[in-house]
Backbone bond lengths (Angstrom), bond angles and torsions (degrees), N, CA, C in turn:
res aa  C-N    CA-C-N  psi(-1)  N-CA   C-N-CA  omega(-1)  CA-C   N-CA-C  phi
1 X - - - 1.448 - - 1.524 108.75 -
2 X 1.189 96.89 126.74 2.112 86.36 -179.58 1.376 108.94 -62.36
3 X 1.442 123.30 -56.27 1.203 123.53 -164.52 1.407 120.87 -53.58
4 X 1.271 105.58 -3.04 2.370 114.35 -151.56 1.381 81.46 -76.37
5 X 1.299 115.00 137.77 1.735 119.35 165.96 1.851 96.01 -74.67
6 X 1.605 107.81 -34.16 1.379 92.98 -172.37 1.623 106.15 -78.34
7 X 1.412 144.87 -17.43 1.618 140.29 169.98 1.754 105.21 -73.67
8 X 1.405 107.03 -0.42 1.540 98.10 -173.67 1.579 107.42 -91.35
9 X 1.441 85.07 -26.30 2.056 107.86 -174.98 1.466 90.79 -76.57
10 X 1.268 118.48 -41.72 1.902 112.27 179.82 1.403 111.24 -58.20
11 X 1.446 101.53 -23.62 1.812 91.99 -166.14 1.202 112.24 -104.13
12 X 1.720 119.57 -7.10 1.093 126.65 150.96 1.940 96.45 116.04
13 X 1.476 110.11 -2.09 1.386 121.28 155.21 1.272 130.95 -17.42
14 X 1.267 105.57 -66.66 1.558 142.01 164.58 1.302 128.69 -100.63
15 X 1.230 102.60 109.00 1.654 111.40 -175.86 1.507 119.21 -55.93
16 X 1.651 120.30 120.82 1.677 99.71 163.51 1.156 118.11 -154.14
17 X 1.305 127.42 171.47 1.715 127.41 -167.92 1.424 104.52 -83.65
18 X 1.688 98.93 100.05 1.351 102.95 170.82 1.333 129.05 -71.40
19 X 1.691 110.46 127.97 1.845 93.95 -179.44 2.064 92.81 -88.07
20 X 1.324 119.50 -53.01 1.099 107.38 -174.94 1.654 108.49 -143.14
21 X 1.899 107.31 139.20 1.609 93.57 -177.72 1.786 95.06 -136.06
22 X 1.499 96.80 146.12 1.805 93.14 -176.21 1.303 88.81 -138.70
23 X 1.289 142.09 -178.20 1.755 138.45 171.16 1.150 107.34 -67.50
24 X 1.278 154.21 18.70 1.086 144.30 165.09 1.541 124.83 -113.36
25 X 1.508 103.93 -43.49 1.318 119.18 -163.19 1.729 113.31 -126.50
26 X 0.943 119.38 151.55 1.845 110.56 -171.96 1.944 84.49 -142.70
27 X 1.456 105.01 143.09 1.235 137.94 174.69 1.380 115.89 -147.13
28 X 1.757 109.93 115.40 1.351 125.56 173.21 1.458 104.35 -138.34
29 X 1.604 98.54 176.98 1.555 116.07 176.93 1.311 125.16 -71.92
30 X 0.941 154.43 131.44 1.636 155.85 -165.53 1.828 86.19 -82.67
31 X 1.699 91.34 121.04 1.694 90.54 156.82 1.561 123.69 -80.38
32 X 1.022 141.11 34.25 1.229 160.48 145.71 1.998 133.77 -119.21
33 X 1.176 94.95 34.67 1.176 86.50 -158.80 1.214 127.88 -79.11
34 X 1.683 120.56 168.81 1.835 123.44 -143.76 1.316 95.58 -91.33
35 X 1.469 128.57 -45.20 1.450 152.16 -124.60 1.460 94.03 -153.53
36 X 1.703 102.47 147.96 1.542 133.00 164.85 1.898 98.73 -28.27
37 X 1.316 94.58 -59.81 2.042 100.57 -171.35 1.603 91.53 -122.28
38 X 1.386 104.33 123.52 1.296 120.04 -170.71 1.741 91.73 -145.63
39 X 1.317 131.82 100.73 1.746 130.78 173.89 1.675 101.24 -140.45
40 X 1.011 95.76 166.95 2.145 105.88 -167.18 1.745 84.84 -128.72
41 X 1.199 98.41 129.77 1.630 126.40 158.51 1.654 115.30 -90.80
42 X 1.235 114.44 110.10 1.298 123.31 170.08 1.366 134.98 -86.30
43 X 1.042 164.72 144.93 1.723 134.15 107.82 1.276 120.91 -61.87
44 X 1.655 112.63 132.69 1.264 127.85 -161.36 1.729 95.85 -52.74
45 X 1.891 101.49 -53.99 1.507 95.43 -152.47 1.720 97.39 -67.23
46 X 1.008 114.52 146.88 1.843 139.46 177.19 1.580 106.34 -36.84
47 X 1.249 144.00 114.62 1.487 148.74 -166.64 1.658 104.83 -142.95
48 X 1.482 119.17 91.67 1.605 102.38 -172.11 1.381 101.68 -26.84
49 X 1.130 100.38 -90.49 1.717 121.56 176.24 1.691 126.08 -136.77
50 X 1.394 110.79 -165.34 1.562 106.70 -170.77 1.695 119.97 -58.32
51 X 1.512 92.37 -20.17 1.820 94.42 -168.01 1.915 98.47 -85.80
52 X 1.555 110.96 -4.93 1.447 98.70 177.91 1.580 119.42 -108.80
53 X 1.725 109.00 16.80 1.381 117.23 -178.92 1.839 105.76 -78.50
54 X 1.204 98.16 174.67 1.407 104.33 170.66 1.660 121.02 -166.17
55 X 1.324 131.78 -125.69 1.566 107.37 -164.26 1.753 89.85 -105.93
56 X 1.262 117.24 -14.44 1.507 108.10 178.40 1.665 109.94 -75.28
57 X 1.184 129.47 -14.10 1.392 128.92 168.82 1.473 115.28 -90.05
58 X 1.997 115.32 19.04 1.450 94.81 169.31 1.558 144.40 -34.49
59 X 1.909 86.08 -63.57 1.245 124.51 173.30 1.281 107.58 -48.51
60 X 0.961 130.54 -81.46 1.630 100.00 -163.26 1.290 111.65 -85.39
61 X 1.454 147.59 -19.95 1.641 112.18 140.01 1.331 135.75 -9.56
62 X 1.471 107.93 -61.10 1.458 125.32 -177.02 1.528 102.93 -47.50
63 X 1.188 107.15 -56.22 1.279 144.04 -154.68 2.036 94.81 -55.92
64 X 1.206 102.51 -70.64 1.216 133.00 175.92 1.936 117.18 -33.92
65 X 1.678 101.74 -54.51 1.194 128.84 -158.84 1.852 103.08 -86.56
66 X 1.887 104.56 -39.51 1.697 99.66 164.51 1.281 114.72 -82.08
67 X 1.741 116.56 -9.77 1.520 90.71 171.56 1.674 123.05 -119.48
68 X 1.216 93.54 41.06 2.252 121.07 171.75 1.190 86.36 -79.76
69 X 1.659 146.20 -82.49 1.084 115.01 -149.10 1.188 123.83 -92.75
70 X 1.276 118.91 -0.32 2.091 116.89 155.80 1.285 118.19 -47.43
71 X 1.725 112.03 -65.16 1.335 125.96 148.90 1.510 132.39 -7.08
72 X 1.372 81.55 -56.73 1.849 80.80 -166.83 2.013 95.91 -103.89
73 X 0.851 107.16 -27.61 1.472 93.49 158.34 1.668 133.45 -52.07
74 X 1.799 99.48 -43.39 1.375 103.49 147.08 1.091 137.56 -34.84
75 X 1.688 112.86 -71.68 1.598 106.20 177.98 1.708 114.89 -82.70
76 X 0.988 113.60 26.21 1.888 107.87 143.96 1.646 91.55 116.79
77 X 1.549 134.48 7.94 1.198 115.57 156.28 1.546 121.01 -82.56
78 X 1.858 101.46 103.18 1.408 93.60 -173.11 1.644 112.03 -108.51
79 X 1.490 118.50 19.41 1.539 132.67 -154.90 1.488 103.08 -145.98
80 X 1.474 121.06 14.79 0.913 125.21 175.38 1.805 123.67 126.87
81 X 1.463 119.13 -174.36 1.586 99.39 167.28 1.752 95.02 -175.18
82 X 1.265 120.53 -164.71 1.166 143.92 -174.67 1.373 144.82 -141.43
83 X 1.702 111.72 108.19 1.443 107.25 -138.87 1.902 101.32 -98.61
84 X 1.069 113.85 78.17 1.690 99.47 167.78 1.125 138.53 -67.33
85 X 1.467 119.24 135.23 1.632 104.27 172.21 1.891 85.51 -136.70
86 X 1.870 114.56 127.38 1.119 119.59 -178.65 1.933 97.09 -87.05
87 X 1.347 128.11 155.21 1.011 128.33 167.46 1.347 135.97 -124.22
88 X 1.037 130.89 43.11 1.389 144.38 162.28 1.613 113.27 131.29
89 X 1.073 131.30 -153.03 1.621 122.67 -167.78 1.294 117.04 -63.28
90 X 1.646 116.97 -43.59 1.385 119.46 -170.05 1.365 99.81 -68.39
91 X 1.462 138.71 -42.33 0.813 141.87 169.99 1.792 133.29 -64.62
92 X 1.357 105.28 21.33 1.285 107.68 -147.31 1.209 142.73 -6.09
93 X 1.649 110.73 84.22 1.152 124.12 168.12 1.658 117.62 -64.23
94 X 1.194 123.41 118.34 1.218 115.58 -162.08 2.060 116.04 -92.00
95 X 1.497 94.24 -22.42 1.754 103.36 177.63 2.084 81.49 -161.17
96 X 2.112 64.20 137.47 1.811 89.26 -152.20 1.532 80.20 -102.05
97 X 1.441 101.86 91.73 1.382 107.25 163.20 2.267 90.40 -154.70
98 X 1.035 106.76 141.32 1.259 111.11 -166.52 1.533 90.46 -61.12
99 X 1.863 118.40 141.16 1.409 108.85 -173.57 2.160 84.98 -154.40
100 X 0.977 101.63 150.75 2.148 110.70 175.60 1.693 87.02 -134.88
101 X 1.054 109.16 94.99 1.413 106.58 135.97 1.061 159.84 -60.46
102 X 1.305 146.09 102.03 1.209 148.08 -150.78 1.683 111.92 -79.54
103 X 1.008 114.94 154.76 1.449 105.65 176.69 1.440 121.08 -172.12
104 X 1.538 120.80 116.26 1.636 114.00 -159.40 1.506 105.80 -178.15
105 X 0.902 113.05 -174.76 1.553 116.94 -146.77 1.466 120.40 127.10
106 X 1.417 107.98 141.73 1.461 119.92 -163.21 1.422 119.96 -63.39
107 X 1.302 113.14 88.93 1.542 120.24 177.75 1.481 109.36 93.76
108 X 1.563 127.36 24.91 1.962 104.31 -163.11 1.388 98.74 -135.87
109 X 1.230 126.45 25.84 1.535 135.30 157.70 1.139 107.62 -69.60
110 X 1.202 103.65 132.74 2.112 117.25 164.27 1.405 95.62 -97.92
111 X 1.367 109.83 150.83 0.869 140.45 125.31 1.829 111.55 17.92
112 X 1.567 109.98 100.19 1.947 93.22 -167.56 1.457 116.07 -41.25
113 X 1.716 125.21 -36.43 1.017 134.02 -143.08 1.630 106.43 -147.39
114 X 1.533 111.34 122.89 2.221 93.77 -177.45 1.436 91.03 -65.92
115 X 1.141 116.09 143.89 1.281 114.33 145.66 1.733 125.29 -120.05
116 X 1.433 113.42 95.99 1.651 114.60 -174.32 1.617 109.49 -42.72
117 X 1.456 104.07 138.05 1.391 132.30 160.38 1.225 122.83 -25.66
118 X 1.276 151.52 118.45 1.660 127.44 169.56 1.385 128.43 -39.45
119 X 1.205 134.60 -173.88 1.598 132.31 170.84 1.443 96.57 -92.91
């Protein structure tokens, strides 16, 4: 997609801190990030998001999902981590390009979900 900020980072458009890139898949650092290790797992080729995959994107899903926790063991999650994938508006997906965020660091996870108090 020309417009994808994330196909611009594939094409080398947009500069970013790569954790890992092979022809399929691109992994960098979130310039905003939540957590100590905060990086987004891609597939290069263009995927709005999760609700527009199908059986031709096995492979690199698969692909994607055994290599999250090498990755993130790398950059210093060694006690665990956090796998996001946002899915479209309700979900605020913020750039509609399929993206799993990683997310971890020693002790600074909330809670997956707030959940308010009763009355």
């Amino acid at each position: 997609m020309e417009n994808c900020i994330f196909c611009k980072i594939v094409r080398g458009e947009i500069p970013s801190k790569k954790v890992y890139e092979d022809n399929e898949i691109l992994a960098f650092h979130d310039i905003n990030p939540l957590a100590p290790v905060h990086f987004m797992m891609i597939p290069k080729l263009h995927v709005d998001s999760l609700a527009h995959v199908s059986g031709t994107h096995n492979d690199v899903l698969g692909k994607i999902m055994v290599l999250a926790p090498k990755l993130a063991e790398e950059q210093g999650c060694k006690d665990g981590f956090r796998t996001i994938i946002n899915t479209g508006r309700v979900a605020r997906q913020d750039v509609f390009h399929l993206h799993i965020h990683i997310i971890g660091g020693p002790d600074v996870l909330p809670p997956m979900l707030y959940r308010p108090k009763p009355a």
